[in-house]
N, C-alpha and C positions, 0 to 999 in steps of 0.2 A: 358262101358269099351273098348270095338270094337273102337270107337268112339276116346277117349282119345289115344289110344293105336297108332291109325293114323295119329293123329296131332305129337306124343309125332314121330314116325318115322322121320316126314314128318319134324320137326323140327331140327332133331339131322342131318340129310341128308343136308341140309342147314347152311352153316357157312354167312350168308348174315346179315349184321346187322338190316334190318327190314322185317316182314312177318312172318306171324301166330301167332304174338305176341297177349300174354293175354289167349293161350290156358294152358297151363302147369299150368300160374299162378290162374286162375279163378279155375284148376281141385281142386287147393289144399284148396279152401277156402271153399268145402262140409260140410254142417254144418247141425243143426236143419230146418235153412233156416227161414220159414216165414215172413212178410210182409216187405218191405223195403220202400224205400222211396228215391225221386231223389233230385241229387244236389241241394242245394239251395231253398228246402222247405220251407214252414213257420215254425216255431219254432209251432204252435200250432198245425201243420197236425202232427209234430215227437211226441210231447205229445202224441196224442191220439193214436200212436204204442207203442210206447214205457212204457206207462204207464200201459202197461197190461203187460209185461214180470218180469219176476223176476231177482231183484237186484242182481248185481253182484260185485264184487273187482277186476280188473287188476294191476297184479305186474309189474309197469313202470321202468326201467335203463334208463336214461338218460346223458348224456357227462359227466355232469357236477359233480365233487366232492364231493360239500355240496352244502344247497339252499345258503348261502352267494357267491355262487363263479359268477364272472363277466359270466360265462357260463348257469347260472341255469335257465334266461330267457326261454333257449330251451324246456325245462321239463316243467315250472309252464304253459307255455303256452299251453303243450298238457293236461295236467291236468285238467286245466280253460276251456278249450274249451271241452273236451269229460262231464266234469259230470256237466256242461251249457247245452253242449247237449244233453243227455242223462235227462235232466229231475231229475237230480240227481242220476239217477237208475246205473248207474256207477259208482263209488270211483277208483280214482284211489291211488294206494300205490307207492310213489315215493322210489327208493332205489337207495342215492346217491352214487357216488363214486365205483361203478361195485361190491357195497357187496357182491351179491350174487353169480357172475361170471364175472370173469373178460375177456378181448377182447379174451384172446385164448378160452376160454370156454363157452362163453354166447351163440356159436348159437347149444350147445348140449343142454345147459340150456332151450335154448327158444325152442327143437325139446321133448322135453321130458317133459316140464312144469311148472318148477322153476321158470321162468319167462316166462309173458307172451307178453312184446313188450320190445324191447331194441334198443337204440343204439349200432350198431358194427362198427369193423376195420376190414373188409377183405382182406383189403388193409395188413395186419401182418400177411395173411396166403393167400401167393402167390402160393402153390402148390396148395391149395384144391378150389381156387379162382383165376383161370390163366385168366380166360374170364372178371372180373370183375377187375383187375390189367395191363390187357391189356389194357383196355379203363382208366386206370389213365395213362398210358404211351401215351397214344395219344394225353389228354387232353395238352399235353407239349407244342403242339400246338399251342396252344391259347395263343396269348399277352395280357400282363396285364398295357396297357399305363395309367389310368387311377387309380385310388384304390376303388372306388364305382362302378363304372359300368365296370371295368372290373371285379369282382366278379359277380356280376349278370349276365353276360353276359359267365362266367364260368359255376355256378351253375344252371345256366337253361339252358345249353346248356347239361352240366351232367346229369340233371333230365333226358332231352327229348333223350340224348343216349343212355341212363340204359333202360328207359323202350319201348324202340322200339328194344332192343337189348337180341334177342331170348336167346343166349348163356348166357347173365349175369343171366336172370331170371330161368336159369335152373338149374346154380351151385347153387342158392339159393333153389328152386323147390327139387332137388335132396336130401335135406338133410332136408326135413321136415317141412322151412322155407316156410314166407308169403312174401311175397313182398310190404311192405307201400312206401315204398323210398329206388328206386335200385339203387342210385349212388348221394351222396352229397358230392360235390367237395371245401366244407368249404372255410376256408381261403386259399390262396396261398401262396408257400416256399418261404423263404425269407433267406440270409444269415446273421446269427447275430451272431458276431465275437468281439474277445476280442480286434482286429486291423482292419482297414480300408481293406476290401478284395473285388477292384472296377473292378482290372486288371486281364490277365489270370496269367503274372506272378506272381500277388500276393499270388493265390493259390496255387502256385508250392510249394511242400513241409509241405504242413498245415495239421492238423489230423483234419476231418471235420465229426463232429454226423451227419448220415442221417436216414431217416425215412425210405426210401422204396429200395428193390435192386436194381431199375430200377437210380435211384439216385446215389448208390453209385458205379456202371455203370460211371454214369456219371463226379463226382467226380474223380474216376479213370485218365478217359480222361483228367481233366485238369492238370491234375498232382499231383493233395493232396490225401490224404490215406484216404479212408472211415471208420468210426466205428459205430457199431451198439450196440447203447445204447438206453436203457428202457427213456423215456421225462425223468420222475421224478429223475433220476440220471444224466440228463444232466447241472444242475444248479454247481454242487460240481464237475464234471468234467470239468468246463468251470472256476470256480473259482481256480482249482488245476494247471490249465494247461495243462490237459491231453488232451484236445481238444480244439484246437484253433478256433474253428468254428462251428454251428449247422445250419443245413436245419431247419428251422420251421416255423410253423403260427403264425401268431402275438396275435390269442385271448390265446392259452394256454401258449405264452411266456410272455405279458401282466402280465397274472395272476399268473406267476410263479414267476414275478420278475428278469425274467434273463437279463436285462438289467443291472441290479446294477452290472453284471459280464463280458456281453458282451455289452457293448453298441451302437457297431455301424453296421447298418445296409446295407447289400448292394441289390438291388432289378433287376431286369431285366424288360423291356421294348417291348421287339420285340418278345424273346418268354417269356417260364416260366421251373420253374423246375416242373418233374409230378406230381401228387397228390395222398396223401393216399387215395384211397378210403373210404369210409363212406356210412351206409347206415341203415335205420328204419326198422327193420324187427323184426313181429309176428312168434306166434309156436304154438302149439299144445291146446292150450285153445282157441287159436281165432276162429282156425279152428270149436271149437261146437258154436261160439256163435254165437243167433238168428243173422239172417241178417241184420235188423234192427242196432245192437250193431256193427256188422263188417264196417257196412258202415260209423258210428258215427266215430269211432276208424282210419280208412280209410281216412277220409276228414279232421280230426285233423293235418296228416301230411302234407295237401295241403293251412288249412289255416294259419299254423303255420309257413309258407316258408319266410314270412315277414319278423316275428319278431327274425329266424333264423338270419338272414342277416342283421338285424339290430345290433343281438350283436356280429357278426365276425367285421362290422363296427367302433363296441365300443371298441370293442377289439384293431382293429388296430390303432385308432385314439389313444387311450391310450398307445398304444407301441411306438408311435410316440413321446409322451409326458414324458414318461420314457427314453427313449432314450436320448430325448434332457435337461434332468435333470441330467443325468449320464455322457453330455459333449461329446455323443456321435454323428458320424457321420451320414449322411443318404442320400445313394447316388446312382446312377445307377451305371452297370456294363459295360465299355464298348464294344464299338462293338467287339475287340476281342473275348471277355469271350462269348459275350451275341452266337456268330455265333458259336465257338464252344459249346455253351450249346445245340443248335437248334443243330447241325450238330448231334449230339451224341444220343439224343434222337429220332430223324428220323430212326438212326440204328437200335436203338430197336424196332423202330413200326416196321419196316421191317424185325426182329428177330420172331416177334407176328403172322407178316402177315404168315411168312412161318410153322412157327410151328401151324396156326389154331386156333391159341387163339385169332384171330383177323382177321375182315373182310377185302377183299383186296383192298376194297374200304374203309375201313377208315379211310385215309385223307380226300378225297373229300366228305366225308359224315360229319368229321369233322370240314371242312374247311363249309359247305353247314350251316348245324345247328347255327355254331357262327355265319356267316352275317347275318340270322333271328333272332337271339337273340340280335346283334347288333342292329337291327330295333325296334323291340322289345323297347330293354330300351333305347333308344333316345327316343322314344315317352315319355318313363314315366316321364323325366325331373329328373332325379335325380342330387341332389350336388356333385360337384366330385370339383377337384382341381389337386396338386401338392401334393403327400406321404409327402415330407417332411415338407409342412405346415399343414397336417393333422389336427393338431391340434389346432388350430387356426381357420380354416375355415369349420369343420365337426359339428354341432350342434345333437346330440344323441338323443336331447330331441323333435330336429323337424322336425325327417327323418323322413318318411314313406315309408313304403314297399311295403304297400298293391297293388296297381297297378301289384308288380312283382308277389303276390302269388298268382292274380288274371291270369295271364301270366301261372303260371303253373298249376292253377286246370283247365284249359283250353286245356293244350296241350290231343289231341286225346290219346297219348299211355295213358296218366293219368286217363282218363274218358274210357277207354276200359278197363281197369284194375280195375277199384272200382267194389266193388262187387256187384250181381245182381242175 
């Protein structure tokens, strides 16, 4: 306890976004413990641990609404992969559509028991999640010229900031949670409007849904009115007129159908709008389970990064194709809009910096990570093209990902954080 007690100082004394990381997180993963097993075992050395424990059921939340939904890939893959690996002594219990607790509730849910892994948005509780909503405002960062590898080049740039990044894993630490995946940066915002919105002046005057405050910040600046509305109520308010515009990602607009309302698309280039955060976090039942079971559960969310990315892919390649069914436009913003979008979200990192919710080095720690992950996936080869031919040239059926999840079960903070 001495021990913890000094790291836990030594950490809070530190606002540096890397160093000591993995102590707080590893404290909370105290369990029965016994025998584990390292990355990348053979499937017959995890039998013979595993087949001596007694079976168990984990209650899974996953994004996605039902298993029919263009999203559900994310869930059957941690499903398929933990009680594959687990020798079957696992079951996992899917509960779609946040049954049991929804984003405002699910991490009392998962600190208390009711569920035992879920999908959250911490990113929708900016006060009790300032350190993990900071690092979505920095990610603004990052240009997205590409639509394949500038995602990958987002999301493992997110993975490798969340978990090298003391302060995220502590607001999560603090409140009883585990840490599987501190920071997944999904699809990127996009503006999809019921009129062509390429210009700054075109937004002058617009009522524009956004996701995050840091957004509607930014919206501000360029002259349109921010509203914060619930997604599921954004389809009837874009139909009604009541908002001429919504910040969104393309897999849950995709599947929403909001093109048949808004169809036309405008995107940015040089930088991006910031990102809700997102993130796979355990509670209070993983914390007993044998180690063995924790590390199963643990590596599900490193091999499942693929097939992650493959349906934000499908997602967008389909809102591409919706789009251009509804006669809608799909176009960059230019350099006016696109420099004050950049200009606007630098204030905020600089808002973060000074308030402590954010390192003051991170830009250049942002700017550091993305060139590596730039390197990164150039090597993997992936298909990329032109957003608006998306669909045409994106083939769903023969992407592969796998090089990228193989990228993040890789990075040090990820393999100093699985448990041991």
């Amino acid at each position: 306890m001495k021990k913890i007690a000094a790291l836990l100082t030594a950490c809070l004394a530190s606002i540096a976004l890397t160093g000591c990381a993995g102590s707080i997180a590893k404290a909370s993963r105290s369990g029965p413990g016994g025998e584990g097993f390292g990355f990348g075992a053979e499937q017959a050395d995890v039998n013979s641990i595993v087949d001596r424990l007694e079976p168990t059921t984990i209650t899974f939340q996953p994004s996605a609404s039902s298993p029919k939904s263009i999203m559900a890939d994310n869930g059957l893959s941690f499903k398929e992969y933990v009680e594959k690996r687990s020798h079957g002594r696992i079951k996992v219990d899917i509960v779609w559509g946040q049954a049991i607790a929804g984003y405002s509730e699910v991490h009392d849910s998962l600190a208390d028991g009711r569920v035992d892994v879920s999908y959250t948005l911490p990113g929708y509780l900016p006060t009790d999640y300032p350190a993990v909503n900071a690092l979505g405002t920095a990610m603004s960062a990052l240009p997205a010229a590409q639509p394949v590898s500038g995602e990958l080049i987002a999301n493992g740039s997110a993975a490798e900031l969340g978990w090298n990044n003391e302060q995220v894993l502590e607001e999560y630490a603090d409140r009883g949670l585990v840490t599987l995946h501190p920071f997944i940066a999904s699809g990127g915002y996009y503006g999809i409007c019921t009129d062509p919105l390429t210009s700054l002046a075109d937004w002058k005057g617009k009522q524009v849904r956004i996701a995050t405050a840091s957004q509607g910040q930014v919206v501000t600046k360029m002259g349109a009115s921010p509203v914060s509305l619930a997604f599921p109520e954004t389809y009837e308010a874009l139909q009604r007129g009541t908002v001429d515009c919504t910040l969104g990602q393309m897999l849950p607009s995709a599947e929403s159908h909001i093109f048949d309302v808004a169809p036309n698309i405008a995107y940015t280039t040089k930088t991006s709008f910031s990102r809700t955060p997102g993130a796979y976090l355990a509670g209070l039942t993983y914390t007993k389970m044998p180690l063995a079971y924790q590390q199963i559960v643990f590596d599900a969310m490193g091999e499942s990064a693929g097939r992650n990315i493959a349906t934000v892919m499908k997602g967008t390649a389909d809102s591409v194709r919706q789009s251009r069914a509804a006669k809608g436009t799909i176009e960059a913003m230019d350099d006016e809009a696109q420099t004050a979008i950049g200009e606007s979200f630098k204030g905020l990192v600089q808002r973060d910096i000074e308030r402590g919710t954010a390192a003051g080095d991170i830009r250049s720690t942002v700017d550091e990570v993305q060139a590596a992950w730039t390197a990164r996936v150039k090597e993997m080869d992936v298909p990329d093209g032109d957003l608006a031919t998306m669909d045409k040239w994106y083939d769903a059926e023969q992407a592969n990902f796998q090089g990228y999840a193989d990228a993040i079960t890789s990075l040090p903070g990820w393999r100093s954080h699985r448990p041991s």
